[in-house]
C-alpha positions as CSV (number, residue, x, y, z in Angstrom):
1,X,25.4,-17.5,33.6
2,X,22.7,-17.2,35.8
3,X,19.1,-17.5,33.9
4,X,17.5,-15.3,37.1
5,X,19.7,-13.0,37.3
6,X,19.1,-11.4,33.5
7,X,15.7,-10.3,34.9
8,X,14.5,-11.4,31.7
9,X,10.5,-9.5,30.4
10,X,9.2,-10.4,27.6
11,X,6.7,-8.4,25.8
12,X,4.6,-9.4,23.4
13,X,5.1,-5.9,20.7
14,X,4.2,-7.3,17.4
15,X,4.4,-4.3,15.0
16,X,3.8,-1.8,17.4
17,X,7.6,-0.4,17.7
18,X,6.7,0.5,13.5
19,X,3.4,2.5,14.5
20,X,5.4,4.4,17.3
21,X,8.1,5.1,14.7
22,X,5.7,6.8,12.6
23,X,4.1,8.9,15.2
24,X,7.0,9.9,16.1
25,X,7.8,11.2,12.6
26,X,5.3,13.2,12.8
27,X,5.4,14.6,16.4
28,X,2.3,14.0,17.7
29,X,3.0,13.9,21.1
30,X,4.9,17.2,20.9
31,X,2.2,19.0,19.7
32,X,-0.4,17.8,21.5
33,X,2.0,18.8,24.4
34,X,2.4,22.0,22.9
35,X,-1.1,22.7,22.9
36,X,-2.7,20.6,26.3
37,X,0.2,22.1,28.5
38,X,0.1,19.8,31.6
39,X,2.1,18.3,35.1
40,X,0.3,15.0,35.1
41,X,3.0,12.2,35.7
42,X,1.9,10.9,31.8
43,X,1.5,13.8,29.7
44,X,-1.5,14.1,27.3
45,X,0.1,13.8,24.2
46,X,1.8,10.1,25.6
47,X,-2.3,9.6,26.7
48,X,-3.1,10.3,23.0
49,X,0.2,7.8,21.8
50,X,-0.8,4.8,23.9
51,X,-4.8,5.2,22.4
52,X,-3.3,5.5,18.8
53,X,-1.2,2.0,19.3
54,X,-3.9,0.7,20.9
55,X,-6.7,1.6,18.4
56,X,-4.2,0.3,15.8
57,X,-3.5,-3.2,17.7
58,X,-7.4,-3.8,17.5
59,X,-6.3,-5.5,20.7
60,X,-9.4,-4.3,22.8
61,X,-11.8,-1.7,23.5
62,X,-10.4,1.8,24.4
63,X,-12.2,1.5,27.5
64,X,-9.6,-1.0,29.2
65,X,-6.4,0.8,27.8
66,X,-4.8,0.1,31.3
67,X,-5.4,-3.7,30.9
68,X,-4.2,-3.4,27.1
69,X,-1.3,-2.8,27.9
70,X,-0.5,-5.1,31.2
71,X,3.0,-6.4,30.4
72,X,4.7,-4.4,27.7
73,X,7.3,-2.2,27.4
74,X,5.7,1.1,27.2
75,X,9.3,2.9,27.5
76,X,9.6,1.0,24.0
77,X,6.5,1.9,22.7
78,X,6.0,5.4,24.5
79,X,9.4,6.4,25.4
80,X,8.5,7.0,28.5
81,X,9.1,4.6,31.2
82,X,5.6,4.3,33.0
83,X,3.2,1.8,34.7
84,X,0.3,0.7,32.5
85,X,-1.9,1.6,35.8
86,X,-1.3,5.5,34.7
87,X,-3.4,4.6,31.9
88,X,-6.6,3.9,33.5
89,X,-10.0,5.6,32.7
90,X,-9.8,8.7,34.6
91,X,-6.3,9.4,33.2
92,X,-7.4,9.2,30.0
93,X,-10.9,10.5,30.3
94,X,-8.9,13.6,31.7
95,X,-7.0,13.8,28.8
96,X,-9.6,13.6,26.4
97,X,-11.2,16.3,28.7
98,X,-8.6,18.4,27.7
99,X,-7.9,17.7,24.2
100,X,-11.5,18.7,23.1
101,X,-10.9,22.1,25.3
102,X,-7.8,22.8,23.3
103,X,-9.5,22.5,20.1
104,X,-9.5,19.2,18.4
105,X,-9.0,21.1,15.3
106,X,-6.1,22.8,15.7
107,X,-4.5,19.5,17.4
108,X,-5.1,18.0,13.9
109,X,-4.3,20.8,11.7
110,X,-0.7,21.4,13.9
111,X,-0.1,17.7,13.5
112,X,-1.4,17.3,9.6
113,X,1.1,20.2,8.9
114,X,4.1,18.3,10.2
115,X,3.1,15.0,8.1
116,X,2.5,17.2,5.1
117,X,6.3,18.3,5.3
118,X,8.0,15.2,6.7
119,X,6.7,12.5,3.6
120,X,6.4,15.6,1.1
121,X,2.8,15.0,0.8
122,X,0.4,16.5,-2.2
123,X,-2.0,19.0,-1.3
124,X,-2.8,19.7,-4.7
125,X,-6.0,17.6,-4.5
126,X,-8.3,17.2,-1.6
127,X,-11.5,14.6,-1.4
128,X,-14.3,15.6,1.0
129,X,-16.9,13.3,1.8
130,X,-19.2,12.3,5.0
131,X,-20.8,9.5,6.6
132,X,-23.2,8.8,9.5
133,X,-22.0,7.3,13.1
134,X,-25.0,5.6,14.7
135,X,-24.4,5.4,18.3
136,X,-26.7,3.7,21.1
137,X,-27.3,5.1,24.7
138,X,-29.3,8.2,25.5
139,X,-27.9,11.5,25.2
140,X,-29.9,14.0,26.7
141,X,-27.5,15.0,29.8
142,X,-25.4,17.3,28.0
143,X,-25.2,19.7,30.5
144,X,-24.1,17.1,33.1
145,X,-20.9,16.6,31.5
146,X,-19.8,20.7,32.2
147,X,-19.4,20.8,28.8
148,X,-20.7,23.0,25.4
149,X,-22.7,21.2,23.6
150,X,-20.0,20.5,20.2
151,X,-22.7,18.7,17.8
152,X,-26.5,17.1,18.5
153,X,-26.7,13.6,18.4
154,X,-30.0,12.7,17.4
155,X,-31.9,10.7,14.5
156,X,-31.5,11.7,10.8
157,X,-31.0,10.2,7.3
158,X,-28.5,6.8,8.1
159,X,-25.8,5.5,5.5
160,X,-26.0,2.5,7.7
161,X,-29.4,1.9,7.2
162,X,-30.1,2.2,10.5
163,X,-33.4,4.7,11.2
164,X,-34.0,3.3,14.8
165,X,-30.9,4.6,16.8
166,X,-29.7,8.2,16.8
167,X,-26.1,9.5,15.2
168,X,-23.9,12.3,14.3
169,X,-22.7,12.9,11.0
170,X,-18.5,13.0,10.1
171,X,-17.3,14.9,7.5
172,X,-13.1,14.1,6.8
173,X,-11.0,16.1,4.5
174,X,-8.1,13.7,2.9
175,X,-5.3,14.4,0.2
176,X,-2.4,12.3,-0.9
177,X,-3.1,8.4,-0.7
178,X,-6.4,8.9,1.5
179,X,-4.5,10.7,4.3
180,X,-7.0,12.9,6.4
181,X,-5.9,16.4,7.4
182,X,-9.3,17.7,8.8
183,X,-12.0,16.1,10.4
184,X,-15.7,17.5,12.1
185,X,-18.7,15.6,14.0
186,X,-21.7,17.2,12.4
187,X,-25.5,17.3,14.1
188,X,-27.0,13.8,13.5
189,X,-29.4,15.4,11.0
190,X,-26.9,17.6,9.3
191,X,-27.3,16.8,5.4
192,X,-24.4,16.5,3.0
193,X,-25.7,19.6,1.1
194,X,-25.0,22.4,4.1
195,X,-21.9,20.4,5.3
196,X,-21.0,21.1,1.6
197,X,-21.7,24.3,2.0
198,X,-20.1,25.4,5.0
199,X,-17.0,23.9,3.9
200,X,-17.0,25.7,0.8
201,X,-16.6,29.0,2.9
202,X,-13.2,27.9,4.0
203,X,-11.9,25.6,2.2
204,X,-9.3,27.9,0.4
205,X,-8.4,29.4,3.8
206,X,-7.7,25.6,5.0
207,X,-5.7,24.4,2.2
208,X,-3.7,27.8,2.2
209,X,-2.5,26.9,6.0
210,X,-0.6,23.5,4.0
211,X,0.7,25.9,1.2
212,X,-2.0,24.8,-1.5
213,X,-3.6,27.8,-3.1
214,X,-5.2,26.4,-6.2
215,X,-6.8,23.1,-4.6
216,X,-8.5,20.7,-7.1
217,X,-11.7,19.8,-4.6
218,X,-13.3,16.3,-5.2
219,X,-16.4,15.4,-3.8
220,X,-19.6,13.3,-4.4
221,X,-23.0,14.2,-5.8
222,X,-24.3,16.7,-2.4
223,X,-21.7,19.3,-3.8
224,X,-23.8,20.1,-6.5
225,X,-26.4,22.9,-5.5
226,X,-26.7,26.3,-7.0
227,X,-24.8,28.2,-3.6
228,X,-22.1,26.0,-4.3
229,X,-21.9,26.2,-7.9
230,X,-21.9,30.1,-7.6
231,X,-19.2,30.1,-5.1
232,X,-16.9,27.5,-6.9
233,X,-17.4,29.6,-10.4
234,X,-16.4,33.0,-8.4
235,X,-13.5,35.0,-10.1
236,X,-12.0,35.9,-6.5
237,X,-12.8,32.8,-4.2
238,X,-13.6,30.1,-6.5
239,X,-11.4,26.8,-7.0
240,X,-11.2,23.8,-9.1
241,X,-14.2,20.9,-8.5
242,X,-15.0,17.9,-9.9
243,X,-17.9,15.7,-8.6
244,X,-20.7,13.7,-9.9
245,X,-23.7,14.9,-11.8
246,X,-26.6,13.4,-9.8
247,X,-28.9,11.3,-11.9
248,X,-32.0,13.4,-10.4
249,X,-30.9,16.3,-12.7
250,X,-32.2,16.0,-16.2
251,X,-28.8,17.2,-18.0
252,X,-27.6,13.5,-16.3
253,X,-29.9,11.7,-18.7
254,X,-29.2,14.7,-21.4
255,X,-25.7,14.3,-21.5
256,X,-25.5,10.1,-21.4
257,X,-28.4,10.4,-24.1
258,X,-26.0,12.1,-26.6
259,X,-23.2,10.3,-26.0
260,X,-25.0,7.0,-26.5
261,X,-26.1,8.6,-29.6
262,X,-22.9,10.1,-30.8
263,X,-21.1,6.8,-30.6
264,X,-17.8,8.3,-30.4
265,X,-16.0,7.2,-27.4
266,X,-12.7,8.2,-26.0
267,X,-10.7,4.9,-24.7
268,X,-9.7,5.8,-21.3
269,X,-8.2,1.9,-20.3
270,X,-8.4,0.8,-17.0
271,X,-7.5,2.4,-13.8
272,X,-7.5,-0.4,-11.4
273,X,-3.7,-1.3,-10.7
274,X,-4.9,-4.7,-9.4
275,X,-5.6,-7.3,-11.8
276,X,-9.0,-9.1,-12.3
277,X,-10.3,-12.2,-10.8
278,X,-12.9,-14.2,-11.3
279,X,-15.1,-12.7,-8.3
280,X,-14.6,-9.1,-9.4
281,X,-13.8,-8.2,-13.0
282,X,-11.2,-5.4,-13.7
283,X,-13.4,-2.6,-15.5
284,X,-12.6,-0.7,-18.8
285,X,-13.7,2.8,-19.3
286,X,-15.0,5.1,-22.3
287,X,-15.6,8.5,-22.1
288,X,-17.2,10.7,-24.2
289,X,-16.6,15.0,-23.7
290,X,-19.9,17.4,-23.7
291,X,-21.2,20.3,-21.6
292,X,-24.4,21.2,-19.9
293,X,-25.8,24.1,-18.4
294,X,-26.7,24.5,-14.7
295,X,-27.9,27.5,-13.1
296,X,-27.2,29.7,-16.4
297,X,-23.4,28.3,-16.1
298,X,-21.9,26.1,-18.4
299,X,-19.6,22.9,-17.1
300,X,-17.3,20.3,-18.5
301,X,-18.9,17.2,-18.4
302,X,-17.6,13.5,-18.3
303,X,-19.6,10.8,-19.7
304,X,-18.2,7.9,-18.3
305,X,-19.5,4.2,-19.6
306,X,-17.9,1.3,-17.7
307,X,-17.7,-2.2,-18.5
308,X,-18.6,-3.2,-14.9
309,X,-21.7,-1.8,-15.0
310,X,-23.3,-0.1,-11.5
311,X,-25.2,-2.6,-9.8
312,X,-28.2,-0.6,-9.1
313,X,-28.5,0.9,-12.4
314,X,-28.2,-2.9,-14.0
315,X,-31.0,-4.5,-11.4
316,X,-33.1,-1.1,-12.1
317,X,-33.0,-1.8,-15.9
318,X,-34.0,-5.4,-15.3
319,X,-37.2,-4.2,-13.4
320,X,-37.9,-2.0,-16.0
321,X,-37.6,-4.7,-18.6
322,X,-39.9,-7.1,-16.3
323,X,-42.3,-4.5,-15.6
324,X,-42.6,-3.6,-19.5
325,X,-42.8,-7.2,-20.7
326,X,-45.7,-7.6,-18.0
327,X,-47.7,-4.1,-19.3
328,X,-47.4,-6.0,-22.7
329,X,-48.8,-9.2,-21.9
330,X,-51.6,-7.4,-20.1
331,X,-52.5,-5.1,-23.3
332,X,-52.2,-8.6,-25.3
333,X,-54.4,-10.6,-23.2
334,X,-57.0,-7.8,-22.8
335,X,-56.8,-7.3,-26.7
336,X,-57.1,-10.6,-28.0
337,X,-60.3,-10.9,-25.9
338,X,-62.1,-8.1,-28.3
339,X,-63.7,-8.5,-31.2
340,X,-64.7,-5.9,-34.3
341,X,-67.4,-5.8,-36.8
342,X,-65.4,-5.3,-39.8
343,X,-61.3,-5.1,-41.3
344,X,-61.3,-0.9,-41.3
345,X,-62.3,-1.1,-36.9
346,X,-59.8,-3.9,-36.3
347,X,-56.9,-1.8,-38.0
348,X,-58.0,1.0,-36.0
349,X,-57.6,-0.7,-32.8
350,X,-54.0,-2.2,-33.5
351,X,-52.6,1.7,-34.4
352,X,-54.9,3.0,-31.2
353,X,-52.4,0.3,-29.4
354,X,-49.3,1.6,-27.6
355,X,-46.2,0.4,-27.6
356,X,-43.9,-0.4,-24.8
357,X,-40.2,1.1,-24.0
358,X,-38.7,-1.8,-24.7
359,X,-41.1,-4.2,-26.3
360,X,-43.9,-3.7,-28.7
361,X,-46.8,-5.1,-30.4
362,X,-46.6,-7.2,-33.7
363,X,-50.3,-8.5,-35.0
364,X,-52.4,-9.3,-37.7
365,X,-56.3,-9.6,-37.7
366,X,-58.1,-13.5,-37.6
367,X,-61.4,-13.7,-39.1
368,X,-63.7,-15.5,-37.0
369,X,-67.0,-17.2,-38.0
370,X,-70.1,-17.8,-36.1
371,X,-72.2,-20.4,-36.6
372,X,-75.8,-21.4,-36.2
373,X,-76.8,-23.8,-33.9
374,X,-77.7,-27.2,-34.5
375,X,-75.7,-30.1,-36.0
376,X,-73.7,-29.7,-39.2
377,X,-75.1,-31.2,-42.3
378,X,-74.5,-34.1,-43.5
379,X,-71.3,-32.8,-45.8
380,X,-69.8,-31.0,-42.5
381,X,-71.2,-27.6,-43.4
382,X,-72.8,-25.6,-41.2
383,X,-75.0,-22.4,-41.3
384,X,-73.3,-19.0,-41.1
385,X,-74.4,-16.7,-39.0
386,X,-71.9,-14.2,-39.3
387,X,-68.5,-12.8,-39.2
388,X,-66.2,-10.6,-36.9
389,X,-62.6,-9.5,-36.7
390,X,-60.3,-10.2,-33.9
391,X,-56.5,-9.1,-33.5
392,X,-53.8,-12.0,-32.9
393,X,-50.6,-10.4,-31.1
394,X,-46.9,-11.1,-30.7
395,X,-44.7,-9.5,-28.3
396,X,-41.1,-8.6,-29.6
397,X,-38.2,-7.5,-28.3
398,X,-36.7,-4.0,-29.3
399,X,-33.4,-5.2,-29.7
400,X,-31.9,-1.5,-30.1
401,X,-34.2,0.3,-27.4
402,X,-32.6,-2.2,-24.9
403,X,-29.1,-2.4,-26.2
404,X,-29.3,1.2,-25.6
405,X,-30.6,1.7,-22.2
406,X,-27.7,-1.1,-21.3
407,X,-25.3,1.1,-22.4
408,X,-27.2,3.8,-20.5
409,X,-26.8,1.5,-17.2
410,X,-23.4,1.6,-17.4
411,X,-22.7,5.5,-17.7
412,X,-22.1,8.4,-15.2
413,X,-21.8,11.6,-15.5
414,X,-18.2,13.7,-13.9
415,X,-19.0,17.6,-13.7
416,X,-16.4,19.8,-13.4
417,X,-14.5,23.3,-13.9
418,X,-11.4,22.0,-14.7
419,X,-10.3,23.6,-18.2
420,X,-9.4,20.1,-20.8
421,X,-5.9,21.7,-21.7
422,X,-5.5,21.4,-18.2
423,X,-6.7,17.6,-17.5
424,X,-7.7,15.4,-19.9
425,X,-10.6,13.5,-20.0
426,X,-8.5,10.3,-18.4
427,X,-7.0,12.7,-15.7
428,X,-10.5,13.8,-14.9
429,X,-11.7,10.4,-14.3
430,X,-8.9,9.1,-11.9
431,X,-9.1,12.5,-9.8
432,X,-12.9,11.0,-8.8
433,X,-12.0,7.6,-9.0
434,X,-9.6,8.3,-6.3
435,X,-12.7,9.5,-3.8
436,X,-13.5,6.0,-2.9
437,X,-10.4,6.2,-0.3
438,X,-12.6,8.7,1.3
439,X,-15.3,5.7,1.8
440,X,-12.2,3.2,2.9
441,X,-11.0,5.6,5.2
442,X,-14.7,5.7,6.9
443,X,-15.1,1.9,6.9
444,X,-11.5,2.4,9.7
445,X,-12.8,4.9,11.6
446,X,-16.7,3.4,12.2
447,X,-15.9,0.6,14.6
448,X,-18.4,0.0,16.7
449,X,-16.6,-1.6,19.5
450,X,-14.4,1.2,19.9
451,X,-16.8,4.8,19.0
452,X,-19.6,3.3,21.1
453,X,-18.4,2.0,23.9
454,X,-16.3,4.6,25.6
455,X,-17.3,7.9,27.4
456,X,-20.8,8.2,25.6
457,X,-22.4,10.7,27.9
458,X,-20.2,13.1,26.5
459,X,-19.9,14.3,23.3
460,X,-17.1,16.6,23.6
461,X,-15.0,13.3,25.2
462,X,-16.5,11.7,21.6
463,X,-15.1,14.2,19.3
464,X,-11.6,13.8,21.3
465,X,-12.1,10.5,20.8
466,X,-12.6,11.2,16.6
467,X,-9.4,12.7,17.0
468,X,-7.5,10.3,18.6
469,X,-9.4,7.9,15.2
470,X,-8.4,9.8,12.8
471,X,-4.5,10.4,13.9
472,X,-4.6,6.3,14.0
473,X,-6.1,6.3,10.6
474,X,-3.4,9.1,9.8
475,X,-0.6,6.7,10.7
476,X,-2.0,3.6,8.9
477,X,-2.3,5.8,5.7
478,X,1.2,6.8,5.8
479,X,2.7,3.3,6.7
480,X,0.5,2.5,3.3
481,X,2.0,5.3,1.6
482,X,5.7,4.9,2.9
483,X,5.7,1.3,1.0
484,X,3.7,1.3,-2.0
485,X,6.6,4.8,-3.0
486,X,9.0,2.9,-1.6
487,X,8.6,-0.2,-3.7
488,X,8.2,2.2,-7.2
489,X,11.0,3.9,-6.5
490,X,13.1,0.4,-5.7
491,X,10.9,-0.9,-9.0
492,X,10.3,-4.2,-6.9
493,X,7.3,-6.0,-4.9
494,X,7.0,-7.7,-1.9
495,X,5.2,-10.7,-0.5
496,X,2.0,-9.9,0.8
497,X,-1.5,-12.1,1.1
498,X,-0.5,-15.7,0.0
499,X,2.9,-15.3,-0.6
500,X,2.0,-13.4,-3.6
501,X,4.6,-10.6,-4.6
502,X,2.9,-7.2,-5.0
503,X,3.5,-3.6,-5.4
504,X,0.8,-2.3,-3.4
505,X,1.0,-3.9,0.7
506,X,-1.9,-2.6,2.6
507,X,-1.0,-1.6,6.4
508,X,-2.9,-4.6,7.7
509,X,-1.0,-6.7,5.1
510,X,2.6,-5.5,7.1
511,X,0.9,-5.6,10.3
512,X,0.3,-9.7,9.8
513,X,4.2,-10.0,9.3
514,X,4.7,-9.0,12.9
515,X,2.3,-11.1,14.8
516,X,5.3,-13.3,16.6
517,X,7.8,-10.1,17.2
518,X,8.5,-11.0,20.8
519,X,11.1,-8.5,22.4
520,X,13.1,-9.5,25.5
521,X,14.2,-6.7,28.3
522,X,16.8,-7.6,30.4
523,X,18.7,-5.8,33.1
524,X,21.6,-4.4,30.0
525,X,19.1,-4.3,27.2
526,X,16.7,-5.3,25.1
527,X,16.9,-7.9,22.7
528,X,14.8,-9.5,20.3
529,X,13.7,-13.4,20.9
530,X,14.1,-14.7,17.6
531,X,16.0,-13.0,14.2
532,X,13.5,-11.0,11.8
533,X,13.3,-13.0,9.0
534,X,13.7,-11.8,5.2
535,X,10.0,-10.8,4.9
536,X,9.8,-9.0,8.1
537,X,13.2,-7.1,7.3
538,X,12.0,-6.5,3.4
539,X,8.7,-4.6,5.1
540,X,11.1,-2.4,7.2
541,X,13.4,-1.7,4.5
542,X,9.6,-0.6,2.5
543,X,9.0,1.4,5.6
544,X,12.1,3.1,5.8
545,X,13.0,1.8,9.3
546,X,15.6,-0.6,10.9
547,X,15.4,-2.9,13.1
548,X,16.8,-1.1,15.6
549,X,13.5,0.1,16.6
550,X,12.7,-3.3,18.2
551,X,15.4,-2.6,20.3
552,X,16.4,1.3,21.3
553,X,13.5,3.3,22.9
């Protein structure tokens, strides 16, 4: 057979083919379609396909999309047969263009609907939460970009701890196994509390559009305010919440103060489904059921101890400990320097003496004589002149005052409407626990390389660009999700980091498994250059896929 005349084109696809799979499942380039009508030789919603499989190949920046894919089968990956030149900047700047014109959310809503109903998801619970996008580049030529002005980017309070450059602020809705269904750019100096707010306003009429009446709405510590309180406590509008009593409020330290008191804890066991190692210990939790009063309201509240104690709280207790030792030693030293004309004023001065939170003052009173001058006599005696009282002190340790505050450290406080007979304290505690996806999801979505380095005079091209983020982060949620259920249901595991069996594969974890996928086009076909092997095959048998789709656009 003649070698040449195969026409043979390799391209270098990885895992790719398993990301178009799953955005095909949920018909994203039909309903961005559906809503960006358009005659373009690549439609819009391909435009939007080939930045999701780009963003998710962390091959390079968006910016050279044309270059990213030089080489590779986009009728594969697409289903379209097209040049990767019809990919270049103004293409997709168009597109982006129009996606933000359309509405970035409806795109997301049209497209969360369809997930929601292919992989059954649960809408039953929904975790809000925000973080700040520092950008760099000036942005004070909004009206050279034709546009509305969709948010201000501009300097506010950072959760990157970066004062000097200028951000917005994005707020991202998620349910079932951290997977977003709404997403908004805030103003740069929008705080958590009116974001809060404003969502509360609609955040029944959002979950209704995915069939969810009764939402249970999880948040963190900005969701308590008295508007929102009021409007979450309403007969007619109200919903579900639970969130995390700020330590600020004085029913925080109420409420751990009685239940470090009370000594009657509730074994809740551990949560994390990951075992413990010797860099991070697994914790174990107690919880201990009261109430407080907000506002003129009574709430449920959670007092949660942990055995992995919060970090702050512990180093804050250790400075408090320093910086009451060091008061001590001061009132000692300054003390000790006195002196008193008889028993009766010494004793006075030892009760006048105050002691500290955690360490106080033990003492007893010296006699001290004063002699003449001169040499003793000859026997050694000497002539007294007088005597006066001074007060000897030890500093000790108060053993249960600092027992205490440790178990303090290592409390927080849940607050929330849920009735008990509805979920238990345990129940409670996992719906919050869960909010940390929230924080993983933001940790995808704030990569620098790719937010800051594309379009930036424009911030309507930005927020199409968030959408275009979030859809990728959509995708790598439900590959997540599509395993993990996939594995319970088959009660196995599979090999993931160090050929380790687990239960839980992370989407990057898969991903690695695909990194020599090389897939061979010839002039009758398309045909892979070497066998899967078992691990490869086990992840797409977790996925729910064949391997046909290495193969078959």
């Amino acid at each position: 057979m003649d070698i040449k005349s195969l026409n043979l084109q390799p391209s270098d696809v990885r895992f790719l083919p398993i990301v178009s799979a799953f955005v095909k499942k949920i018909g994203v380039v039909e309903e961005i379609n559906r809503l960006c009508p358009s005659d373009r030789d690549v439609s819009p919603g391909h435009v939007v396909m080939a930045l999701i499989l780009d963003t998710l190949s962390g091959r390079s920046p968006l910016y050279r999309l044309e270059s990213s894919f030089k080489d590779m089968d986009l009728e594969l990956l697409l289903g379209v047969d097209i040049k990767p030149s019809k990919l270049n900047d103004d293409a997709v700047g168009r597109v982006l263009d129009q996606v933000w014109e359309a509405g970035t959310g409806r795109l997301l809503t049209a497209v969360a609907l369809r997930a929601v109903k292919m992989f059954s998801l649960d809408t039953s619970r929904v975790h809000h939460d925000t973080t700040s996008v520092t950008v760099y580049g000036d942005y004070d030529l909004y009206a050279d970009t034709g546009h509305a002005q969709p948010f201000v980017i501009t300097y506010g309070f950072s959760k990157d701890h970066r004062l000097d450059l200028k951000q917005l602020v994005h707020s991202l809705l998620c349910v079932d196994h951290g997977i977003p269904i709404w997403s908004k750019y805030e103003n740069g100096n929008e705080s958590d509390k009116i974001i809060n707010k404003n969502l509360m306003g609609r955040i029944v009429e959002k979950m209704s559009e995915f069939g969810q009446k009764n939402p249970l709405y999880i948040a963190d510590s900005a969701l308590v305010t008295q508007d929102n309180l009021d409007l979450m406590s309403d007969e007619e509008k109200g919903f579900c919440f639970v969130t995390r009593l700020p330590a600020t409020y004085g029913e925080c330290d109420s409420a751990i103060a009685r239940a470090v008191q009370a000594e009657s804890w509730d074994d809740l066991g551990i949560l994390a489904e990951t075992s413990s190692s010797s860099s991070r210990l697994t914790a174990h939790y107690h919880g201990f059921e009261t109430s407080v009063t907000l506002h003129d309201r009574a709430y449920r509240a959670l007092v949660v101890h942990s055995s992995a104690h919060d970090k702050r709280k512990t180093k804050k207790l250790e400075r408090l400990l320093s910086q009451d030792l060091s008061q001590m030693i001061k009132v000692k030293t300054e003390q000790e320097k006195l002196s008193y004309a008889c028993i009766p004023d010494a004793q006075a001065a030892m009760l006048r003496l105050d002691n500290g939170k955690f360490h106080k003052l033990m003492g007893h009173i010296e006699e001290v004589h004063r002699y003449g001058r001169g040499r003793p006599k000859v026997d050694g005696s000497r002539c007294l002149n007088g005597i006066s009282y001074r007060i000897r002190l030890e500093i000790e340790r108060m053993e249960e005052s600092i027992e205490k505050a440790e178990k303090q450290a290592g409390c927080f406080v849940l607050l929330s409407n849920v009735p008990s007979e509805t979920m238990d304290s345990r129940g409670l505690l996992e719906a919050y626990k869960a909010q940390d996806i929230v924080e993983r999801n933001f940790g995808f979505l704030k990569d620098e390389l790719i937010v800051n380095s594309l379009f930036l005079k424009s911030p309507a091209r930005i927020e199409a660009l968030g959408l275009v983020l979030v859809l990728s982060l959509m995708i790598w949620r439900l590959m997540e999700r599509t395993m993990r259920m996939s594995l319970k249901v088959q009660e196995t595991t599979i090999i993931g980091w160090e050929k380790r069996q687990t239960s839980r594969p992370t989407s990057f974890m898969m991903t690695t498994r695909f990194h020599s996928v090389i897939v061979l086009r010839t002039n009758d076909g398309r045909f892979l250059g070497n066998p899967l092997d078992d691990i490869q095959l086990a992840y797409l048998k977790a996925l729910g896929l064949s391997q046909e789709i290495f193969t078959k656009a």
